[in-house]
C-alpha positions in Angstrom: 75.9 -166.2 48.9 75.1 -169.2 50.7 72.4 -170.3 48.4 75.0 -170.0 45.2 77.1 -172.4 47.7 74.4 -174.7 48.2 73.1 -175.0 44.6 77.2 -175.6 44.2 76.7 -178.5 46.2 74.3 -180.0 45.2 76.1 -180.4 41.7 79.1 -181.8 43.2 79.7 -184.8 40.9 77.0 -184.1 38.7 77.3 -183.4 35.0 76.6 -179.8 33.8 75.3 -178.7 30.7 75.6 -174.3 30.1 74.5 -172.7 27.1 77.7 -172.6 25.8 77.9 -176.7 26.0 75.2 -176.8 23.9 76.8 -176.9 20.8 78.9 -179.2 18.9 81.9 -176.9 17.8 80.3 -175.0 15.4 76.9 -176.2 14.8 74.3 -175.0 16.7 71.8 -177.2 18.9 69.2 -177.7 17.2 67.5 -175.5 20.0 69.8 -172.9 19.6 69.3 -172.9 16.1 65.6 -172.7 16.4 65.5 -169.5 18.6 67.4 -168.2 15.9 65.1 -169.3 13.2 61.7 -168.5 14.8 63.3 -165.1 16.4 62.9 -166.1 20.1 64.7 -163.6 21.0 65.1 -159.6 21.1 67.5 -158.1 23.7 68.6 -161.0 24.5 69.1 -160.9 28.1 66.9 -164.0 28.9 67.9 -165.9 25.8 70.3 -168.6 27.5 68.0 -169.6 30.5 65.2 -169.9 27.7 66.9 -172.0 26.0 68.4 -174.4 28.8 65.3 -174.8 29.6 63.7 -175.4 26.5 66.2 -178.3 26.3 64.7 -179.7 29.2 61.3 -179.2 28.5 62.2 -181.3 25.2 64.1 -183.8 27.0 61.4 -184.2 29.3 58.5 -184.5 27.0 56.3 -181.5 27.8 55.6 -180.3 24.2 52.5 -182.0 23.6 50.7 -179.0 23.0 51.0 -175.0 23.3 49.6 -174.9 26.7 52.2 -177.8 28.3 55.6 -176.0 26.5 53.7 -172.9 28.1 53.4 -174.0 31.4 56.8 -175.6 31.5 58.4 -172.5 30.2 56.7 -170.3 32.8 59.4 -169.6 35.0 61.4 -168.1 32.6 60.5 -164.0 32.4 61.0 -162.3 29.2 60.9 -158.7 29.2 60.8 -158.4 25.7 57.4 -160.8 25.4 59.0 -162.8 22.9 57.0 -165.6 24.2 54.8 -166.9 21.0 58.4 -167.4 19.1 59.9 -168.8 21.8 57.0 -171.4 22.1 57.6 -172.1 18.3 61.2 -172.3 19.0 60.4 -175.2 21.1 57.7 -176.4 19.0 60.3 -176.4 15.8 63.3 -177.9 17.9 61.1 -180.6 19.1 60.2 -181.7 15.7 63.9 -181.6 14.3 65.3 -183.5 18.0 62.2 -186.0 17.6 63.0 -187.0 13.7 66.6 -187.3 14.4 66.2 -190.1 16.3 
């Protein structure tokens, strides 16, 4: 219990982004939109983390290659091992978040 507290804390003030933030009304982040597309997802269970991090490892710049979405991505566990459509997920939502600019 105390670490929840403390994460709490440490958020104080902060802005905070959920999965359910993501979107704008009803149309999906383009993140979002490419789990769907590229089927990053089976069960589901692990879906939201996945993709709040893939956010950040967009938003970061880590999808250079494969490997660096890989290695940034690695913290997430996915039972299912949907991991090669996840990584195009990211790969796809990269593309579409770096032409809209």
């Amino acid at each position: 219990m105390l670490s929840c507290l403390t994460l709490a804390l440490t958020a104080q003030s902060r802005e905070i982004t959920t999965i359910e933030g993501l979107a704008n009304g009803n149309e999906l982040h383009p993140v979002q939109a490419a789990f769907i597309g590229c089927d990053g997802f089976q069960c589901g269970y692990c879906t939201p983390g996945q993709i709040m991090s893939a956010v950040g490892c967009i938003n970061e710049g880590h999808t250079g290659s494969e490997n660096e979405i890989r290695e940034f991505m690695s913290g997430n566990l996915c039972r299912c091992g949907a991991y090669p459509n996840i990584v195009e997920a990211v790969k796809t939502a990269a593309t579409q978040i770096k032409a809209a600019k």
